[in-house]
N, CA, C and O atoms as CSV, one atom per row, in Angstrom:
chain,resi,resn,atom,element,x,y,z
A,1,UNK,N,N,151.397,105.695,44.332
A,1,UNK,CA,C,152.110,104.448,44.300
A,1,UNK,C,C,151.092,103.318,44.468
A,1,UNK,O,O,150.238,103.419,45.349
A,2,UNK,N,N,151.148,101.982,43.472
A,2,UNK,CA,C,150.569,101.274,43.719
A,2,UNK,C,C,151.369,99.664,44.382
A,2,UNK,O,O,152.409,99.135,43.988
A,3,UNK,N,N,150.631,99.311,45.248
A,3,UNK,CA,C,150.958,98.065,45.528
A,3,UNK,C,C,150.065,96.803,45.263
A,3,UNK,O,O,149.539,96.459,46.322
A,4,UNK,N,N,149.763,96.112,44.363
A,4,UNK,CA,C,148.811,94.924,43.994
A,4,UNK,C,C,147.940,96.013,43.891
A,4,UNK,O,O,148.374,97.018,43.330
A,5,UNK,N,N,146.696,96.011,44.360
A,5,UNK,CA,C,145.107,96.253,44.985
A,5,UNK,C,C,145.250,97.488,45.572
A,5,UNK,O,O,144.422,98.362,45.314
A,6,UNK,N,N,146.300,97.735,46.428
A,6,UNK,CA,C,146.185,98.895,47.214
A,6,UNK,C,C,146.904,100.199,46.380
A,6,UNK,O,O,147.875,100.071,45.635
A,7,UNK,N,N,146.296,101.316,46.636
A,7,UNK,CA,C,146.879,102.443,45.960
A,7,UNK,C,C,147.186,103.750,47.378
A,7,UNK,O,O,146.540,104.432,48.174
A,8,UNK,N,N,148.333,103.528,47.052
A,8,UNK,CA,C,148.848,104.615,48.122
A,8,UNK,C,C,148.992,106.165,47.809
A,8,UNK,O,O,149.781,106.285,46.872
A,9,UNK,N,N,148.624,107.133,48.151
A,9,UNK,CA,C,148.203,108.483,47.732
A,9,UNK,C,C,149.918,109.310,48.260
A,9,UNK,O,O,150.591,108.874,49.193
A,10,UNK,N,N,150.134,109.977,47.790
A,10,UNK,CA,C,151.408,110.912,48.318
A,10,UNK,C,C,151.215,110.924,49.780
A,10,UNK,O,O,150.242,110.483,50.392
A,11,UNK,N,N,152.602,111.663,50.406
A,11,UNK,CA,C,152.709,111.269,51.845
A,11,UNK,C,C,151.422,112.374,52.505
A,11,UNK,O,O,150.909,113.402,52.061
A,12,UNK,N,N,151.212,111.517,53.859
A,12,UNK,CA,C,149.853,112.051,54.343
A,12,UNK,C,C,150.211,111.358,55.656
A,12,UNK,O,O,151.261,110.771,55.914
A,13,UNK,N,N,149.026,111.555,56.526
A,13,UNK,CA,C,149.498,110.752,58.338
A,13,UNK,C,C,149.044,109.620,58.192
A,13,UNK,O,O,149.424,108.781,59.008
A,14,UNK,N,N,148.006,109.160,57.029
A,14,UNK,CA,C,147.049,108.380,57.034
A,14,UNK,C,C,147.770,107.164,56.352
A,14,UNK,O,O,147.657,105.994,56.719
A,15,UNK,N,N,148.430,107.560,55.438
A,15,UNK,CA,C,149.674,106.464,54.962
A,15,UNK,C,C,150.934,106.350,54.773
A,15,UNK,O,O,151.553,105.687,53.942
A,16,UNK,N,N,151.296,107.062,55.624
A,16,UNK,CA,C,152.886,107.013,56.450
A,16,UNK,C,C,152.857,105.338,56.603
A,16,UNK,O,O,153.110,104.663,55.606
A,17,UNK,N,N,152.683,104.981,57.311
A,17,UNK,CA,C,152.324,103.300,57.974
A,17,UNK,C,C,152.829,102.569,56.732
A,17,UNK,O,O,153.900,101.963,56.735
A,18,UNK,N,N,151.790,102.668,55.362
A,18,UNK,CA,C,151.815,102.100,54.001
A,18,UNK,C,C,153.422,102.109,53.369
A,18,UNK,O,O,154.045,101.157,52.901
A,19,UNK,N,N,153.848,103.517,53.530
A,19,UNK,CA,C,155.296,103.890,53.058
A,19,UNK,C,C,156.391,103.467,53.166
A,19,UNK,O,O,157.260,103.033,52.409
A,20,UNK,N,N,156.279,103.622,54.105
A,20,UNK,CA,C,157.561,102.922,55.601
A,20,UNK,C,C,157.173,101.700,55.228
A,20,UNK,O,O,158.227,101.298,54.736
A,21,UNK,N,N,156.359,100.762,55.102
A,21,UNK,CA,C,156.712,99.619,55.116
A,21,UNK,C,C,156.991,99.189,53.528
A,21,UNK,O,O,157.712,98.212,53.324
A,22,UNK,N,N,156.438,99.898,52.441
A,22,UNK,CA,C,157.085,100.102,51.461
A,22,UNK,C,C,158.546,99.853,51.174
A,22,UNK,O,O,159.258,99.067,50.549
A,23,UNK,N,N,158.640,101.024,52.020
A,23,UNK,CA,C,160.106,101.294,51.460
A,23,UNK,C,C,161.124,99.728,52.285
A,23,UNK,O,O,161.985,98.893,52.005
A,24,UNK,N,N,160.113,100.239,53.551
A,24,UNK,CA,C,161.302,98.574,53.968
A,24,UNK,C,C,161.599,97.517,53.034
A,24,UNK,O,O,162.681,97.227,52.523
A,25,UNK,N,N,160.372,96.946,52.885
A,25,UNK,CA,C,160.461,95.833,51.855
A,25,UNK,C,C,161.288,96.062,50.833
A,25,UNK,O,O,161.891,95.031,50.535
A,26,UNK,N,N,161.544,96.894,50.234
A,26,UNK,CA,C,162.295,97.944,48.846
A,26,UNK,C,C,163.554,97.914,49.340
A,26,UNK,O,O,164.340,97.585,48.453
A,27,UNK,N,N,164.065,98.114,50.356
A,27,UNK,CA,C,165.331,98.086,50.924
A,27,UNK,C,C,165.905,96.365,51.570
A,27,UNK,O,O,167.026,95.890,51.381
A,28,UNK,N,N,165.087,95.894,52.118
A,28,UNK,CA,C,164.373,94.389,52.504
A,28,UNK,C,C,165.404,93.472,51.096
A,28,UNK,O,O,166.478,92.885,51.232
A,29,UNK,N,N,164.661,93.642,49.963
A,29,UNK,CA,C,165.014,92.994,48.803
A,29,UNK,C,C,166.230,93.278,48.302
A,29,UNK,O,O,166.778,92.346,47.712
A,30,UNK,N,N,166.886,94.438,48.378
A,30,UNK,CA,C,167.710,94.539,47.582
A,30,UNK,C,C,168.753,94.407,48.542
A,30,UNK,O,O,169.856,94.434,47.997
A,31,UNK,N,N,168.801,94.251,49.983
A,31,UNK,CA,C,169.262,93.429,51.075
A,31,UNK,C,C,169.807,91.891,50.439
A,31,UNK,O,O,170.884,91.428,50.066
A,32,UNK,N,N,168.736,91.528,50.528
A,32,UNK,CA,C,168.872,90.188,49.939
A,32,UNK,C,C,169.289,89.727,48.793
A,32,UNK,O,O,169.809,88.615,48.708
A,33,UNK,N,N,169.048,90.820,47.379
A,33,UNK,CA,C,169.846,90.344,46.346
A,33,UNK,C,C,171.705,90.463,46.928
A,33,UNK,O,O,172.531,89.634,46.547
A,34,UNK,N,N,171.974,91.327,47.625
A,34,UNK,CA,C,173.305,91.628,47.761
A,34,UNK,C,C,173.696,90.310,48.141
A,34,UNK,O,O,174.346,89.534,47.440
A,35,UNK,N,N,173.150,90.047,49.597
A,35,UNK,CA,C,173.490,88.856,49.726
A,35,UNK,C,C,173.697,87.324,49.299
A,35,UNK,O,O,174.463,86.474,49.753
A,36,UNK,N,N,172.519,87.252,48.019
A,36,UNK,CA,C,172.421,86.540,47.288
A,36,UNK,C,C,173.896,86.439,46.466
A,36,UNK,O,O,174.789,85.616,46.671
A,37,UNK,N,N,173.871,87.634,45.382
A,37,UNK,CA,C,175.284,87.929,44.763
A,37,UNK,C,C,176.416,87.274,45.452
A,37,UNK,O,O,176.975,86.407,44.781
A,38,UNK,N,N,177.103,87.594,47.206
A,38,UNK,CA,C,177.869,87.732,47.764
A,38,UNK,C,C,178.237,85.994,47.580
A,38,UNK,O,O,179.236,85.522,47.036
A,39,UNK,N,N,176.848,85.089,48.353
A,39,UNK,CA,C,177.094,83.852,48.613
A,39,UNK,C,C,177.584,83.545,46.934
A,39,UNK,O,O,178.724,83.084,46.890
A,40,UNK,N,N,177.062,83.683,45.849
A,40,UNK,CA,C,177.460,83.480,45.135
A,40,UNK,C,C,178.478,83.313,44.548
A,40,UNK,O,O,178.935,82.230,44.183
A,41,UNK,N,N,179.015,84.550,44.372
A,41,UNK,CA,C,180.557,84.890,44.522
A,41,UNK,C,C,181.760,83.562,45.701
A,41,UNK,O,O,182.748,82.916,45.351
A,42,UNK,N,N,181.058,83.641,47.078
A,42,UNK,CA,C,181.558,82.696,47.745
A,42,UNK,C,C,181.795,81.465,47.059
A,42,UNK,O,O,182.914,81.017,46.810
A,43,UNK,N,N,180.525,80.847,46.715
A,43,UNK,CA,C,180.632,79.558,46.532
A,43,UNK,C,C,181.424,79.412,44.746
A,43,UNK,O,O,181.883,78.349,44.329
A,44,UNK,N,N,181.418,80.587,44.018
A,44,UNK,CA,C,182.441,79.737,42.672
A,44,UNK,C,C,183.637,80.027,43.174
A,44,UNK,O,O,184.470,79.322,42.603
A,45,UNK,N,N,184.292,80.961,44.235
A,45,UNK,CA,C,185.472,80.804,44.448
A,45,UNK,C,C,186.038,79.609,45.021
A,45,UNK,O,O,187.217,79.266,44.938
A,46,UNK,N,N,184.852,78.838,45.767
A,46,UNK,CA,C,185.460,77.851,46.840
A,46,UNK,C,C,185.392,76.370,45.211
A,46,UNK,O,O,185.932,75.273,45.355
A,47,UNK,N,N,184.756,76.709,44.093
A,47,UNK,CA,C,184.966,75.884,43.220
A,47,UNK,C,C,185.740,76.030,42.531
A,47,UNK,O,O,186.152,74.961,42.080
A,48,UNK,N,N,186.163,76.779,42.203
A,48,UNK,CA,C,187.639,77.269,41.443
A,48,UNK,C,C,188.919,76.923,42.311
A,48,UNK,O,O,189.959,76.662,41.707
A,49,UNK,N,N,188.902,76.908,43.533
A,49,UNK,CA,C,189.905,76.573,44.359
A,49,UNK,C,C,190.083,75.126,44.565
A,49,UNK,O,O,191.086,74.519,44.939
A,50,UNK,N,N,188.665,74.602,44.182
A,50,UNK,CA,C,188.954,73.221,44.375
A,50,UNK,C,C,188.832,72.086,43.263
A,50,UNK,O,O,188.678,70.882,43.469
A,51,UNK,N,N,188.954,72.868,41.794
A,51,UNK,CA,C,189.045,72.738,41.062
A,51,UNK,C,C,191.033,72.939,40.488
A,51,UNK,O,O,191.857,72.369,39.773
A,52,UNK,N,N,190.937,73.931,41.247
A,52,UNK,CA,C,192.708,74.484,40.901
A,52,UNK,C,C,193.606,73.083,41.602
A,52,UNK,O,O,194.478,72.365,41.114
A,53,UNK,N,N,192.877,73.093,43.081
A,53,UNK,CA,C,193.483,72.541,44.286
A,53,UNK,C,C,193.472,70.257,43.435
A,53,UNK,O,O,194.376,69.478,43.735
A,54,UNK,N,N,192.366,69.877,42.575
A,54,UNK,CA,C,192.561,68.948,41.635
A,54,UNK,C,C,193.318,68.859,40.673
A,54,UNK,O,O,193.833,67.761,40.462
A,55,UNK,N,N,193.594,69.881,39.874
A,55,UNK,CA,C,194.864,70.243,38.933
A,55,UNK,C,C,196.113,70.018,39.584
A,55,UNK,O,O,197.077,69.437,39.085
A,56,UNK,N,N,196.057,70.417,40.511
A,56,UNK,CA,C,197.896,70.430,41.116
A,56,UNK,C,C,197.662,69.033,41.637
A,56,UNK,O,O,198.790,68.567,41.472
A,57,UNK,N,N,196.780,67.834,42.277
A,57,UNK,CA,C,197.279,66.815,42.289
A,57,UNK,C,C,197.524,65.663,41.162
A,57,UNK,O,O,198.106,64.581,41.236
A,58,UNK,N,N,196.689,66.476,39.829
A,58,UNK,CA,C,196.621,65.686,39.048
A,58,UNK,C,C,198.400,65.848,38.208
A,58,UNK,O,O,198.878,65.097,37.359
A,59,UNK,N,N,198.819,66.675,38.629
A,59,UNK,CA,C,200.009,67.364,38.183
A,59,UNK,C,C,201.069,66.566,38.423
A,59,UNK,O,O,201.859,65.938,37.719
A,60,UNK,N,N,200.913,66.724,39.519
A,60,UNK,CA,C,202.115,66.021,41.026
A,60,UNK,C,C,201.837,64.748,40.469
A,60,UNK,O,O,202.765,64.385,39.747
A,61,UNK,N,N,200.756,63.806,40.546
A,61,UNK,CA,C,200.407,62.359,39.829
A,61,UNK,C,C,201.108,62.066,38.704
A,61,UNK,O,O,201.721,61.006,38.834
A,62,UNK,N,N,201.304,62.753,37.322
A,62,UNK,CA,C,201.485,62.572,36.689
A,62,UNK,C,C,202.858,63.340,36.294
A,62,UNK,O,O,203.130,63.295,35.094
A,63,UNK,N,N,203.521,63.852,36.911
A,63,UNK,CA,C,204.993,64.234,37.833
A,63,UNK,C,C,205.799,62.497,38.090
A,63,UNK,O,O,206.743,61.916,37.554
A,64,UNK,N,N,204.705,62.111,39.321
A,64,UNK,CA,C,205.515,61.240,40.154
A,64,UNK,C,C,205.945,59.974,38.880
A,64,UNK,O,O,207.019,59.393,38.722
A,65,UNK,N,N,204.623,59.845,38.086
A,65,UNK,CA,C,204.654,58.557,37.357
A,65,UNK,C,C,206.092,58.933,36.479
A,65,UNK,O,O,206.976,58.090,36.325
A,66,UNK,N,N,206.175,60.205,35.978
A,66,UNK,CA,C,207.147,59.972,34.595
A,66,UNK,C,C,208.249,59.928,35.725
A,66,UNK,O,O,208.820,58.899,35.365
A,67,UNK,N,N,208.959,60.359,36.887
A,67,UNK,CA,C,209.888,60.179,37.423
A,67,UNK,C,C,209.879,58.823,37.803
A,67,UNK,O,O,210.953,58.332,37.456
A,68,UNK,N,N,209.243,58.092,38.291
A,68,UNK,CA,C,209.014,56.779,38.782
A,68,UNK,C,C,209.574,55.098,37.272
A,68,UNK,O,O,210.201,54.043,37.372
A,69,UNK,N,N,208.812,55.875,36.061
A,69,UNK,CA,C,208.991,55.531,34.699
A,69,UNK,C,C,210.496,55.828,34.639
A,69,UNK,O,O,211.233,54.845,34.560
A,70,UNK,N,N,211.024,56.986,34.664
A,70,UNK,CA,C,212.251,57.200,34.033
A,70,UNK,C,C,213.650,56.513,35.512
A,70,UNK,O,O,214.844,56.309,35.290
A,71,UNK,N,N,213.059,56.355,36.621
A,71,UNK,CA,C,214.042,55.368,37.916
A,71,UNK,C,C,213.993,54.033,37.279
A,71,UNK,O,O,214.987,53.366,36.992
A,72,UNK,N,N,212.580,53.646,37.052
A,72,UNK,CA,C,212.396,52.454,36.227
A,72,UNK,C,C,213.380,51.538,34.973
A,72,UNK,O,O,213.755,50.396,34.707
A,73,UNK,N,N,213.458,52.933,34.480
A,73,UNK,CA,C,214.296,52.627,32.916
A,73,UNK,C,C,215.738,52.743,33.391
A,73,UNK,O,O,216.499,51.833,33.065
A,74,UNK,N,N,216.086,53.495,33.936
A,74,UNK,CA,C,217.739,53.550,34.994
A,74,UNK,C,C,217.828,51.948,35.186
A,74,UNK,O,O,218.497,51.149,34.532
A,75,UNK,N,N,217.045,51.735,36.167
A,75,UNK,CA,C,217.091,50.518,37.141
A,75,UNK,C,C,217.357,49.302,35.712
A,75,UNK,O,O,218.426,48.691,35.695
A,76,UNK,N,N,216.546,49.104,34.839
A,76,UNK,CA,C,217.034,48.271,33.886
A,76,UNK,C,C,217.836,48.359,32.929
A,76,UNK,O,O,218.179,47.355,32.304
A,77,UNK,N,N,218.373,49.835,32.580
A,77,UNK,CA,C,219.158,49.727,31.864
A,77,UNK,C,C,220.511,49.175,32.543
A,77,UNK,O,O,221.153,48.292,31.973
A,78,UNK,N,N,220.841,49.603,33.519
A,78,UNK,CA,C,221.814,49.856,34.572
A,78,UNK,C,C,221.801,47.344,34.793
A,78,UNK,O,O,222.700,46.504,34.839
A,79,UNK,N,N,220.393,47.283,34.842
A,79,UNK,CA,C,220.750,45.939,34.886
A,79,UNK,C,C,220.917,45.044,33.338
A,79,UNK,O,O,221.773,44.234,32.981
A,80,UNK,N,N,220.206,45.365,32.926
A,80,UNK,CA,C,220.469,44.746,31.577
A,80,UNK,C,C,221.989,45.037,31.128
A,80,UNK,O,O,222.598,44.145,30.537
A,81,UNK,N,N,222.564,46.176,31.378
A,81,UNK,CA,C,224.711,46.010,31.169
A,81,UNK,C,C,225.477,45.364,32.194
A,81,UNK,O,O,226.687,45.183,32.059
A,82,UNK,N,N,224.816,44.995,33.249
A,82,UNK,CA,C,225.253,44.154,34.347
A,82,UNK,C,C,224.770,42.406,34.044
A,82,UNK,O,O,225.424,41.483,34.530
A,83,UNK,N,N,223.845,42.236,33.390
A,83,UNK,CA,C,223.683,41.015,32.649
A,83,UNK,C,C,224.818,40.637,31.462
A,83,UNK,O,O,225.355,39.534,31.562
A,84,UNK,N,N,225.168,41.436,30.442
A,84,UNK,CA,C,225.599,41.471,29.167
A,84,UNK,C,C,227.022,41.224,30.049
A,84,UNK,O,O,227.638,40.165,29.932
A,85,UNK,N,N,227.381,42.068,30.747
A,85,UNK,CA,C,229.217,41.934,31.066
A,85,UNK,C,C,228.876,40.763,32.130
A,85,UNK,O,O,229.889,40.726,32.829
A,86,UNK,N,N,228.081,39.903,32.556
A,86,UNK,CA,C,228.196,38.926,33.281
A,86,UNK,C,C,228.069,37.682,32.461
A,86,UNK,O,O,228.387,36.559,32.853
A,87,UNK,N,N,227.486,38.034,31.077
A,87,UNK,CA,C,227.685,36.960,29.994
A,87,UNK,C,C,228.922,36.800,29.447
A,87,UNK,O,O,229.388,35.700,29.149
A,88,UNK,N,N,229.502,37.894,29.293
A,88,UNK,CA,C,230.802,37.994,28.609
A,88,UNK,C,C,231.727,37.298,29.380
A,88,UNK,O,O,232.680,36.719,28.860
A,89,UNK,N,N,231.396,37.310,31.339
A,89,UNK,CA,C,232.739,36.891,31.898
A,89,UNK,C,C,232.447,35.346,32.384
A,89,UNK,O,O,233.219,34.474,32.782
A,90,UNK,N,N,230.936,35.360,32.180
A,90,UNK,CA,C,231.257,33.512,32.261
A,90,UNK,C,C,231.570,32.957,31.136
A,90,UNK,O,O,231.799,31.748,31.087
């Protein structure tokens, strides 16, 4: 096994030491990709949620307006025939 410069010979007493820390590092990294992955995973869910969580107010917004629009149009129609029969009776 080579590492950079250093060449490590099959297991022996002499580079046990070399191995082991080998392998740590080897285990070390792929430690860390997991974790890497994981946060990952974390953080597009918390963007998708708050991406979803913008949709539903943009929803509700544009909810409130057409209900607000259509009280609107009540409110004047409702006055504009209360004008017309108040023309008629003066």
């Amino acid at each position: 096994m080579q590492i950079g410069n250093w060449i490590i010979q099959p297991w022996s007493r002499k580079n046990c030491i070399y191995r082991i820390i080998a392998i740590f590092l080897a285990v070390l990294w792929l430690f860390w990709g997991l974790v890497l992955v994981q946060e990952g995973n974390r953080l597009q869910q918390r963007i998708e949620a708050l991406q979803l969580e913008a949709q539903r107010k943009e929803e509700m917004a544009r909810r409130e307006a057409v209900y607000r629009r259509a009280a609107m149009g009540r409110q004047q129609d409702s006055s504009s025939v209360q004008n017309a029969v108040d023309a008629v009776l003066q």
